[in-house]
N, C-alpha and C positions, 0 to 999 in steps of 0.2 A: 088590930082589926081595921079593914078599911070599910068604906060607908061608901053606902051609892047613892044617887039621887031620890031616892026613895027612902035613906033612912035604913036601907036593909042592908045590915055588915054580909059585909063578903069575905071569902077566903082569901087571901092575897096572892098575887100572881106567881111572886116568887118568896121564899123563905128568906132570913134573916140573914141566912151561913150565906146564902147566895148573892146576897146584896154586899156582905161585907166580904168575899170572896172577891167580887166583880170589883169593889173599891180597892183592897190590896193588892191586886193586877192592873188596875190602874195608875196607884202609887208607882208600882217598882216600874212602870212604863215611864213615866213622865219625871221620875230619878234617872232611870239612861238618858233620855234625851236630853234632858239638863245637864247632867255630866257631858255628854259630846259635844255639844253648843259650847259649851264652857270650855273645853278644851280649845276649842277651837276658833276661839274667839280674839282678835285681835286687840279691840279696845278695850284697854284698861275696865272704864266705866260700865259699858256693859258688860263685860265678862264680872265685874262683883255687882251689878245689878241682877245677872243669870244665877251665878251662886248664893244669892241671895234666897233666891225662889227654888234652889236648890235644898238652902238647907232646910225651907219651909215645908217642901213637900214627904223632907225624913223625917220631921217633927210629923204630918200627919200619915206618914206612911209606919211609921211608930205607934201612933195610939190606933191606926186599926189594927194592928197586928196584935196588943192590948189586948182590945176587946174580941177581937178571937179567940185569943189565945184564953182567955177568961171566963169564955163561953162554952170551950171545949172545942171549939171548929178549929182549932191549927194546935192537937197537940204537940207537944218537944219532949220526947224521951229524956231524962236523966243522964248525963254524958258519965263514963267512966273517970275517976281520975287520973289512971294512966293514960287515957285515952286525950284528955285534957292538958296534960303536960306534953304530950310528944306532941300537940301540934302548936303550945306554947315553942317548944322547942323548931319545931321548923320553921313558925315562920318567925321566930328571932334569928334565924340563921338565914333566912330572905333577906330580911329587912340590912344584917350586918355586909350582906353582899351587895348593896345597893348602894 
């Protein structure tokens, strides 16, 4: 509940899904750019000072996805396990071709 000047709660502007929506599009944003910066980076020191903040923003782009996912705001169907293995299977066959 938020509170106004008066004391008198208010209904909030946006919802919860919607707050932690806006924050996981923000996440997976600022993981790309960190990734292409990083790429692209010539000096050593700052390219592992960018990946740094890279890995920090998966650790937080991880616990919202969490608490979504916990909330019921990003459910995940049940994957088959055939369905599980053949793409075990492909991308072990990427990875050997690389």
């Amino acid at each position: 509940m938020v509170w106004n000047e008066n004391d008198q709660a208010q209904k909030p502007i946006y919802s919860e899904k919607e707050v932690l929506s806006d924050a996981l599009t923000a996440e997976k944003t600022a993981t790309e750019h960190y990734n292409i910066w990083a790429n692209e980076c010539v000096h050593a020191n700052v390219r592992n000072a960018i990946l740094d903040c890279l890995e920090k923003e998966h650790a937080i782009q991880q616990d919202v996805f969490q608490m979504m996912h916990g909330r019921g705001f990003y459910p995940t169907p049940a994957a088959q396990m055939q369905k599980v293995e053949e793409a075990k299977q492909k991308f072990s066959q990427c990875a050997q071709k690389l």
